[in-house]
C-alpha positions, 0 to 999 in steps of 0.5 A, spaced: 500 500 500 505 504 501 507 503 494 501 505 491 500 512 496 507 513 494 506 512 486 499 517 488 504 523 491 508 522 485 502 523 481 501 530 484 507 532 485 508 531 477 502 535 476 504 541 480 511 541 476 508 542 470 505 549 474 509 555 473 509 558 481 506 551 484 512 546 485 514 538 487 517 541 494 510 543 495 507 539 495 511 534 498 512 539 504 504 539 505 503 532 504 509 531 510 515 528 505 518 533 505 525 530 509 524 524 507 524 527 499 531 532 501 535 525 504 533 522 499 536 527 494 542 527 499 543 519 498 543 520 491 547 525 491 552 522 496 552 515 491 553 519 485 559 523 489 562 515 491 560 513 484 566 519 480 571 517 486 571 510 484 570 510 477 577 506 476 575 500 482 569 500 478 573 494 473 577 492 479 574 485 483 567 486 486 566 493 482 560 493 480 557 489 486 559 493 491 556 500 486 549 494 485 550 494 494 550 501 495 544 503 490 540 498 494 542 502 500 538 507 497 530 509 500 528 505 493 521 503 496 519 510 497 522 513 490 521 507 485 514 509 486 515 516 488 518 518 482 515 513 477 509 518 479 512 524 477 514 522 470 507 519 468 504 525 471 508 531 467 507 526 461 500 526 460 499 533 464 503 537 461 499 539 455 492 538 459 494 544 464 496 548 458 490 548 456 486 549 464 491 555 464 490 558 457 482 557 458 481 557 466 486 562 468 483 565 473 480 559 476 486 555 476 491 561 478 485 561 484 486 555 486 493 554 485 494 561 490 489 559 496 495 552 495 500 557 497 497 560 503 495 554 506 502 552 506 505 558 508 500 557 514 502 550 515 509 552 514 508 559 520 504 554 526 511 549 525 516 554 526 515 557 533 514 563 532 520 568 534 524 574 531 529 570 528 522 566 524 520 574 523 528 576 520 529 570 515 522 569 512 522 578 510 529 577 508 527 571 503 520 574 502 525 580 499 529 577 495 525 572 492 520 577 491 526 581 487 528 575 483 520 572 481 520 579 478 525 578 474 522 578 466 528 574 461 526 574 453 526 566 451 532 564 447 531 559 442 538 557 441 542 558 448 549 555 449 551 549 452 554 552 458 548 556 459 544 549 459 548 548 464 548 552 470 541 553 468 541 545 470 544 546 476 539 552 479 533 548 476 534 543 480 533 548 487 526 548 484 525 540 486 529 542 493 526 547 495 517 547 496 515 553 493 517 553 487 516 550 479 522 548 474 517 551 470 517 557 474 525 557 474 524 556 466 521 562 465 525 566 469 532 563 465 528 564 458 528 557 457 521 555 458 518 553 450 525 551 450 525 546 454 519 543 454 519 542 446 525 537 446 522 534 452 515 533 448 519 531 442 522 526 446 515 522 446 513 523 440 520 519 439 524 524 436 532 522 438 535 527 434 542 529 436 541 537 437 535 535 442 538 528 446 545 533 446 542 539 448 537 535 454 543 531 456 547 537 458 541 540 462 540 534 466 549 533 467 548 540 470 541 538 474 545 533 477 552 537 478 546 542 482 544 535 487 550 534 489 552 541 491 545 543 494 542 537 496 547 536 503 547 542 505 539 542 504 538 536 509 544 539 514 540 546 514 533 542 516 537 538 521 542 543 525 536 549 523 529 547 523 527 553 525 531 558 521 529 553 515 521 554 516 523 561 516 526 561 509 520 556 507 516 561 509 519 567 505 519 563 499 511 561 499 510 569 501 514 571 495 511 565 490 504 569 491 506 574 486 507 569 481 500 566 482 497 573 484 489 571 480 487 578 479 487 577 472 486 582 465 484 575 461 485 578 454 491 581 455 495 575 454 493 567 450 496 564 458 495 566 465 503 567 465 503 572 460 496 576 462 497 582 466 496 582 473 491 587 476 488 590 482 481 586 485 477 592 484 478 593 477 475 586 477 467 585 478 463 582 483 462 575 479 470 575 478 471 576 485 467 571 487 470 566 482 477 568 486 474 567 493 470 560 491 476 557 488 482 560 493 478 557 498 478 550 494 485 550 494 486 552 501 481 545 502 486 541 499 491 543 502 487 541 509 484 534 506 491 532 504 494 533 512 487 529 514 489 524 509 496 524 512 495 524 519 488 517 517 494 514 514 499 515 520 
């Protein structure tokens, strides 16, 4: 059965990937996997650390039963399913969201916005409360707000080295519960890039340029996992408090990206439409916006129940 549950996570974590504000981290935060997803991550990235060290054992006696023993070391019960869920999820959702938020943009970015400050309610009533709790999460709230104001012109062609380093911070999007790599996407220009040669990948295109250009993103995704990923799982151990601030800040800030007061016909997407205030809205707007924030809100809180049920 945990299988299954795992599998069902995976699922929605692989959903709100595909979300540009709402991220995997999200969603494995409300649903309380949190740290077990960062020590997983950390595993991984010690293994991957081990693996480059001793490449040349590899060949010698036991090489490779002893890399088989210590990737069986690994928490593979909970991220066999786990991720097995995301690639599915991001698989068949990717296409289907585009069109919620293209078509529904006000109630979807609704929704997605009374997620969010479920979140930050959960993340506030875990981290006591204190003037420390109060300095972190205004200092990142600040900074992130800067940073998710930033607008990039998409590039078609980027170079390797840009994918790259786009790969490594790309990979905070997953670590930290805030945000989407199809946020960060955005923010790095690469948005359509992305996602096109990942569509073409389904669609059975293996072209050098698209299998290169993916392969370069993703050796900088893992370069990323192995710098960030340790220190994400010291920081929630040594401290937990300051780490729920930065949580926080985070999640405030993500509230600009989803803000769903929208002008819907000045763009074809929620993304590219023109963010405005509630009174230039009408009352049935207004009233849509409450109603799906607050159904939003509430799936935050059945996902707890679920999760305390299941405990």
């Amino acid at each position: 059965m945990n299988g299954l549950r795992f599998f069902l996570y995976g699922m929605v974590m692989g959903f709100a990937e595909t979300i540009p504000g709402v991220g995997a981290g999200t969603v494995a935060f409300i649903i309380g996997i949190y740290e077990r997803f960062i020590s997983f991550m950390s595993s991984v990235s010690g293994f991957i650390k081990k693996l480059f060290i001793n490449f040349p054992k590899i060949f010698q006696k036991n090489g490779v039963k002893n890399i088989i023993k210590d990737f069986k070391n690994l928490d593979l019960e909970f991220a066999i399913p786990l991720f097995s869920g995301v690639l599915i999820a991001i698989a068949i959702f990717s296409n289907l969201v585009s069109f919620l938020l293209s078509n529904f943009a006000i109630q979807m970015m609704s929704i997605f916005f009374g997620i969010i400050i479920a979140t930050t309610y959960i993340s506030i009533k875990n981290s006591h409360f204190s003037k420390n709790f109060l300095f972190f999460s205004f200092l990142t709230f600040v900074l992130s707000f800067i940073l998710f104001g930033i607008s990039v012109k998409e590039t078609s062609s980027p170079s390797f080295i840009f994918l790259f380093f786009a790969g490594m911070v790309a990979i905070l999007a997953i670590l930290l519960p805030s945000i989407s790599g199809s946020f960060v996407l955005l923010i790095l220009g690469l948005y359509e890039f992305i996602l096109s040669r990942v569509a073409k990948i389904f669609l059975l295109n293996f072209s050098f340029e698209v299998i290169f250009s993916l392969f370069i993103f993703g050796v900088g995704m893992i370069f990323g996992l192995i710098l960030f990923s340790k220190i994400f799982e010291d920081a929630l151990k040594k401290f937990e408090k300051e780490s729920y601030a930065v949580i926080t800040g985070f999640l405030l800030a993500s509230l600009k990206t989803l803000w769903p007061f929208l002008d819907v016909k000045s763009g074809e997407t929620a993304e590219k439409m023109t963010k405005i205030s509630p009174f230039d809205l009408g009352f049935f707007e207004n009233f849509q916006i409450a109603i799906f924030s607050l159904i939003g809100f509430l799936i935050v809180f059945f996902l707890l129940k679920n999760k305390k049920t299941k405990r």
